[in-house]
C-alpha positions as CSV (number, residue, x, y, z in Angstrom):
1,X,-49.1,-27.4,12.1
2,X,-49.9,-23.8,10.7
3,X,-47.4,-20.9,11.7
4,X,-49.4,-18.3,13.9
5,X,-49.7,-14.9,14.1
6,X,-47.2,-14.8,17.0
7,X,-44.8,-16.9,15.7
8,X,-44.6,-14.2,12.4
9,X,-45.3,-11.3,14.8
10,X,-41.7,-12.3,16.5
11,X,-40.3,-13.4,13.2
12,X,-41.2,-10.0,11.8
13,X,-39.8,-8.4,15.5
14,X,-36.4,-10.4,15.0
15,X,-35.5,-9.2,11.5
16,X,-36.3,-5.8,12.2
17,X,-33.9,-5.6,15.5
18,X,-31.2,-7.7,13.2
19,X,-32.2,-4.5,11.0
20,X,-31.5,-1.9,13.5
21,X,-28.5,-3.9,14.7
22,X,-26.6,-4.1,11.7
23,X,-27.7,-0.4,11.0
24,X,-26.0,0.6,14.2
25,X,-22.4,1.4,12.9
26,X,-23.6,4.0,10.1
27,X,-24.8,6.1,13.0
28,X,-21.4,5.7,15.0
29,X,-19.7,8.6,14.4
30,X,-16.4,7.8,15.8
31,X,-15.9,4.0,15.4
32,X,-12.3,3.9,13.6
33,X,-9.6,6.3,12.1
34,X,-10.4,6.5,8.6
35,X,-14.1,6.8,9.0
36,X,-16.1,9.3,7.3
37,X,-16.8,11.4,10.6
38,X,-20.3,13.3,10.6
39,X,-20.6,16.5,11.9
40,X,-23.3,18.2,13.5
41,X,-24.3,20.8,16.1
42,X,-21.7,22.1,17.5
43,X,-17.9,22.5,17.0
44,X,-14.3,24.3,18.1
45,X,-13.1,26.4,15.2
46,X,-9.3,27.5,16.0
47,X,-8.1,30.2,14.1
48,X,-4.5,31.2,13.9
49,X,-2.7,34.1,12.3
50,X,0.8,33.1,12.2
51,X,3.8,35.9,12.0
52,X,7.1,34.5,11.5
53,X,10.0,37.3,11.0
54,X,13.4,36.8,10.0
55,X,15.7,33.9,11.2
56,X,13.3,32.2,12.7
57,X,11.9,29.0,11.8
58,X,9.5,27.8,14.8
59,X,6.0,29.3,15.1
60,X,3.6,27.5,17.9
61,X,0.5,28.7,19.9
62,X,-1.5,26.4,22.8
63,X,-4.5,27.2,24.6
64,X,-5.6,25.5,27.8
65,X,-9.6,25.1,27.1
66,X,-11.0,22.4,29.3
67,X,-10.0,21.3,32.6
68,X,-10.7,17.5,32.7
69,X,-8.8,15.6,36.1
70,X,-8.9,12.7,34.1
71,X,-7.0,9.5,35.3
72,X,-5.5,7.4,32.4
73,X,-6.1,3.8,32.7
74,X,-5.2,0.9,30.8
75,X,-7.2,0.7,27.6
76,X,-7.9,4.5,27.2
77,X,-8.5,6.0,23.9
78,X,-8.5,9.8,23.2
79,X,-10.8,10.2,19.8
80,X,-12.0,13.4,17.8
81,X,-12.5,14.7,14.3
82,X,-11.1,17.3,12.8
83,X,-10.7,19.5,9.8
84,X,-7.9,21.6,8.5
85,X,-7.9,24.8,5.9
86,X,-4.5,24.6,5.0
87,X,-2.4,22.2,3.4
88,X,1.1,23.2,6.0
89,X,2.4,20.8,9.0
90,X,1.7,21.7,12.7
91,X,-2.3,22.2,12.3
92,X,-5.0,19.5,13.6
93,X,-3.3,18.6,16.8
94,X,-4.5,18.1,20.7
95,X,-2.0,18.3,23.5
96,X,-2.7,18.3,27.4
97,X,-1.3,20.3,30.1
98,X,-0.6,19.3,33.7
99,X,0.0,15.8,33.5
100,X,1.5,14.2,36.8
101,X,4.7,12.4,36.7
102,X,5.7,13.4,33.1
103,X,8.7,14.8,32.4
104,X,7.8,17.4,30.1
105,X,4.3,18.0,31.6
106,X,2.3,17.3,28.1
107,X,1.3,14.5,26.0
108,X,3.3,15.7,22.5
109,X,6.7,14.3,24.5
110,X,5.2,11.0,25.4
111,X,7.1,8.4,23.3
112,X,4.6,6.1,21.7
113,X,1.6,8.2,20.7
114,X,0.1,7.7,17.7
115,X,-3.3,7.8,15.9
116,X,-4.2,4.4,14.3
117,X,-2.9,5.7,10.9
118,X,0.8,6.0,12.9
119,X,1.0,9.9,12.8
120,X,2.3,11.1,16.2
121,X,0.5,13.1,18.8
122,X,3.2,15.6,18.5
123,X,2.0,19.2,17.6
124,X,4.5,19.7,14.5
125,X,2.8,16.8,13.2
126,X,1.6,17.0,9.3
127,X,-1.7,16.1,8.9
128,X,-2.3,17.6,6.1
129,X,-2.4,14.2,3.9
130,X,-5.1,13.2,5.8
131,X,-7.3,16.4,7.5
132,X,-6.4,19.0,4.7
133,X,-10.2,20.1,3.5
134,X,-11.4,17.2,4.7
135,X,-12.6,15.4,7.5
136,X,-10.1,12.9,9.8
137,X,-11.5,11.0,12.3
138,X,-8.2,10.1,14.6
139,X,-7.8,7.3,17.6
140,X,-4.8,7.6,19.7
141,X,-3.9,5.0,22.2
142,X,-3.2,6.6,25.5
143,X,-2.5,3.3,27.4
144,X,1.4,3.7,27.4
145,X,3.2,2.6,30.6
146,X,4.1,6.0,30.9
147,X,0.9,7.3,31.5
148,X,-1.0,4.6,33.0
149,X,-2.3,6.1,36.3
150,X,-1.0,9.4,35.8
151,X,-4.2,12.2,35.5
152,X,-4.7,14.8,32.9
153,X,-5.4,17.8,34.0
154,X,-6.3,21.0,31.0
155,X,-7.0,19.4,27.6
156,X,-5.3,21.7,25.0
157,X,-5.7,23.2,21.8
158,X,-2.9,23.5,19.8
159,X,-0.7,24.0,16.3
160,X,2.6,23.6,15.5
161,X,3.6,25.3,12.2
162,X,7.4,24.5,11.7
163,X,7.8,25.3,8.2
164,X,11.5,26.8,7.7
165,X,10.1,29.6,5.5
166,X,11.1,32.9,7.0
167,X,8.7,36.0,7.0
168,X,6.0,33.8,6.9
169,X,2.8,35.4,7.5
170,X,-1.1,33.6,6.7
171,X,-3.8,32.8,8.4
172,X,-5.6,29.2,8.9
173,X,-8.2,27.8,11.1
174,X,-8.6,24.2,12.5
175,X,-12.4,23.0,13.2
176,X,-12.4,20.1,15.9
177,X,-15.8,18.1,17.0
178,X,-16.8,14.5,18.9
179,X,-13.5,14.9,21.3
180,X,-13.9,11.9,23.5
181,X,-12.0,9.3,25.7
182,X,-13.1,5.6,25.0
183,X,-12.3,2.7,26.5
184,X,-12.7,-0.6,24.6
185,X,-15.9,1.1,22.4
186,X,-17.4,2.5,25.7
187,X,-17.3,6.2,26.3
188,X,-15.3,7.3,29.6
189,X,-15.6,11.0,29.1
190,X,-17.4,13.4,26.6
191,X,-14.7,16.4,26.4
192,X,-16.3,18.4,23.5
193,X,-19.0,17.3,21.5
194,X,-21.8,19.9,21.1
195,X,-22.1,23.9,22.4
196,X,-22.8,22.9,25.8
197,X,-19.6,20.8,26.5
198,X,-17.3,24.3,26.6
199,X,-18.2,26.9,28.5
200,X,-15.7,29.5,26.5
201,X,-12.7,29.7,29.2
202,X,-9.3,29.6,27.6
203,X,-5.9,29.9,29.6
204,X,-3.2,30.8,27.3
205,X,-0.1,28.2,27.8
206,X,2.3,29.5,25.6
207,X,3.0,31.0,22.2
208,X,5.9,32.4,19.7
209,X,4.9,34.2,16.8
210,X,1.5,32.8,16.9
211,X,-1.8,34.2,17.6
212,X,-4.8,32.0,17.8
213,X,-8.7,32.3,18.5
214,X,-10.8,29.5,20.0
215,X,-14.8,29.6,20.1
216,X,-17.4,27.3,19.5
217,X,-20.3,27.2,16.7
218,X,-22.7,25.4,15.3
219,X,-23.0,23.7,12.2
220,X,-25.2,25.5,9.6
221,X,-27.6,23.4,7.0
222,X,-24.8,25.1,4.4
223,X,-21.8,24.4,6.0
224,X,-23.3,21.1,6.1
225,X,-23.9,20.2,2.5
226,X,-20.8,21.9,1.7
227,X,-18.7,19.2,4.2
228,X,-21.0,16.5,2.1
229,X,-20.3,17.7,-0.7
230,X,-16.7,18.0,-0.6
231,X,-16.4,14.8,1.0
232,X,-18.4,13.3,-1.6
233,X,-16.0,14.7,-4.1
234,X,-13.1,13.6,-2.6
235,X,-14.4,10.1,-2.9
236,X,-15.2,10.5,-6.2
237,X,-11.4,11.9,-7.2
238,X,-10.3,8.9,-4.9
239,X,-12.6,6.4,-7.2
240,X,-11.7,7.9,-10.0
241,X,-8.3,7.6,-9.4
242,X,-8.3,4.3,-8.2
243,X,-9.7,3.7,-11.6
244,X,-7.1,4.8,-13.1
245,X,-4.7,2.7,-11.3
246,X,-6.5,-0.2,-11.4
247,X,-6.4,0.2,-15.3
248,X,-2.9,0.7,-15.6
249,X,-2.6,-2.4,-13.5
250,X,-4.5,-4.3,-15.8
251,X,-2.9,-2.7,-18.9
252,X,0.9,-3.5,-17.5
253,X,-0.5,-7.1,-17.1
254,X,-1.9,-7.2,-20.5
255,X,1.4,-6.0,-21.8
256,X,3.4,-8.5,-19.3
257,X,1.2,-11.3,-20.6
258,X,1.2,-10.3,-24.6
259,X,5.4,-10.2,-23.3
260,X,5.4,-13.7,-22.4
261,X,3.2,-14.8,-25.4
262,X,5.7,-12.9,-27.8
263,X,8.9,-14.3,-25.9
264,X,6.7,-18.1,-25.9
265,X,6.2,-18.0,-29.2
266,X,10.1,-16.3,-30.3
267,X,11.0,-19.3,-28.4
268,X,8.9,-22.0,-30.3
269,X,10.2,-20.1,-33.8
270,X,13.9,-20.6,-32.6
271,X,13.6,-24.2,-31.4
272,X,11.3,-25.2,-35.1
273,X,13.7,-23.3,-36.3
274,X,17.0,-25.0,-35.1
275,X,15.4,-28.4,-35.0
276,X,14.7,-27.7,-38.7
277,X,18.4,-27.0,-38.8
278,X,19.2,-30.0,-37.1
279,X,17.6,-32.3,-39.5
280,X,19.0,-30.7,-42.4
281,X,22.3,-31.5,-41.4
282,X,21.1,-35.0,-40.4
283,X,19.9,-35.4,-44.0
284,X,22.8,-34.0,-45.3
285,X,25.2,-36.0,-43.1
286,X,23.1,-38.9,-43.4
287,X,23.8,-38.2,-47.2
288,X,27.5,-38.1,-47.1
289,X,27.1,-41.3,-44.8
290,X,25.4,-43.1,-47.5
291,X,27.6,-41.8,-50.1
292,X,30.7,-42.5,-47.9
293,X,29.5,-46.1,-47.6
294,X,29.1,-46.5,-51.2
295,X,32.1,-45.1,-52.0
296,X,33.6,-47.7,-49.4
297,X,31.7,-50.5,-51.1
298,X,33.1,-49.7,-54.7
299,X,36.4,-49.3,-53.5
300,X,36.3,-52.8,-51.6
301,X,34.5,-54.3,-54.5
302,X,37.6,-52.6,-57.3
303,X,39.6,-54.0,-54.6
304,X,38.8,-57.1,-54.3
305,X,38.4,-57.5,-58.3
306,X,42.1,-56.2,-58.3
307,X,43.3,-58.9,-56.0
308,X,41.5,-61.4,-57.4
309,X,42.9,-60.5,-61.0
310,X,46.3,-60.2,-59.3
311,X,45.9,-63.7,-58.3
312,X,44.8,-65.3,-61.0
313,X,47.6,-63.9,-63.1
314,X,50.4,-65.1,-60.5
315,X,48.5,-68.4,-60.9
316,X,49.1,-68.5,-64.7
317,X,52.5,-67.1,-64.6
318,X,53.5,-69.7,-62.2
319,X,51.3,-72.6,-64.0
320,X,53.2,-71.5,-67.4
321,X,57.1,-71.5,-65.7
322,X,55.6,-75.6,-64.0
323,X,55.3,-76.5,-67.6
324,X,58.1,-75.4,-69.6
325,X,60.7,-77.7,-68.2
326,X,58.6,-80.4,-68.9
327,X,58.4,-79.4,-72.4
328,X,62.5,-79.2,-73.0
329,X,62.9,-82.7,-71.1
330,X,60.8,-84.2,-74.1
331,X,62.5,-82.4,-76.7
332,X,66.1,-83.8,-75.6
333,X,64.8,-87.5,-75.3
């Protein structure tokens, strides 16, 4: 029987869902920690001027910017990307405020929370091997028995800078985008992911020789390329680095390998080399053997000959005293 036209109409339907399907993740832009996040619309740019004098060595700044209620459940997932100009600890972090039955009334205390890469939620946190001019997409597991049940109440933006340098005085800013809470892949709450999600109210918590700005912008075409292209960059230093390693990997196992042929064949010299020595001496002791025995031989046979002359002259002597008394008995008669 011929195939129809429906039968390759759905043929042609089912690979191009399988298509779209398989397609799906590249458009995911906050599927796992590590992931290439990609930004667009709108973001929270964070800019702090930090102003540390003399003997001290703590500098910290957080701003209340979204009031949320949210009630942690089992599973929960806080998500978001962000992006860090400077290359110091304390920058790139999120804390909350108001959280019920928590000791210190924030998340940063919370024993046990971690992005999927095992940095800590804490707010001194150094992020800067992973977020410094660069994108960091970060996952931290919020289902800890500590919080299960217990309700968030202002999400916070915060930074940390503990560097023990005194007089320290710089500016740096902190971009942040797709802040979510998930809950096994499935969105529970959408805390900042575009212009709309913020609408610019910011309670100041608490600060020490700190000064930061929140707003929200949007993503220009430029801004754009330049993320791409920095990101592409990176990959490209990464790649060729990885090159690199990968051919002093193979070059140590060349030399490791041309090691063992050397020490093989040192080995195969020394043992021809011994066993060679070893039959010399067999030939030469099998030489002196040989020489020993015939030496042995001779002497048995001079031996022997000696004897045997020995003998054969006590035989005459005594055959020669038999007969003389013979010889006078005859002469008297």
């Amino acid at each position: 029987m011929q195939p129809t036209k429906k039968f390759f109409a759905a043929m042609l339907a089912a690979v191009m869902i399988a298509t779209i399907l398989s397609a799906a993740p590249i458009f995911n832009a906050s599927a796992k920690a590590g992931d290439a996040p990609n930004p667009s619309g709108g973001y929270l740019k964070f800019t702090v001027d930090v102003n540390k004098p003399e003997g001290e060595n703590l500098a910290f700044d957080f701003k209340d910017f979204k009031k949320i209620e949210y009630t942690v459940a089992d599973g929960d997932m806080i998500e978001y990307d962000v992006w860090c100009s400077v290359e110091f600890e304390g920058f790139g972090a999120i804390d909350a405020n108001g959280v019920t039955n928590v000791g210190s009334n924030n998340l940063r205390d919370v024993a046990g929370l971690a992005d999927e890469d095992g940095n800590g939620m804490h707010t001194g946190r150094d992020l800067s091997a992973y977020a410094y001019d660069q994108w960091y997409h970060r996952v931290i597991d919020l289902s800890v028995e500590e919080l299960i049940g217990q309700t968030i109440d202002w999400l916070q933006i915060a930074c940390h800078p503990g560097n023990d340098t005194e007089n320290l005085v710089y500016q740096a800013y902190v971009l942040y985008d797709n802040i979510v809470i998930t809950n096994n892949g499935q969105e529970k709450l959408v805390i900042f992911r575009d212009e709309g999600d913020w609408d610019g109210t910011t309670r100041q918590s608490h600060n020490k020789d700190c000064t930061g700005t929140l707003e929200s912008l949007v993503f220009t075409q430029d801004e754009l390329n330049a993320f791409k292209a920095a990101e592409e960059a990176k990959a490209a230093e990464e790649a060729s680095k990885e090159a690199s390693r990968e051919a002093s990997r193979e070059e140590a196992e060349a030399s490791r390998e041309k090691a063992s042929v050397d020490a093989s064949i040192k080995q195969s010299e020394e043992e021809a080399a011994a066993a060679a020595e070893n039959e010399t001496k067999d030939e030469k002791g099998g030489d002196e053997e040989e020489n020993s025995n015939t030496m042995i031989l001779i002497i048995c046979i001079a031996g022997g000959a000696l004897v045997l002359i020995i003998v054969i002259v006590l035989i005459a002597v005594t055959g020669k005293k038999k007969k003389e008394p013979e010889g006078d008995k005859g002469e008297k008669k």
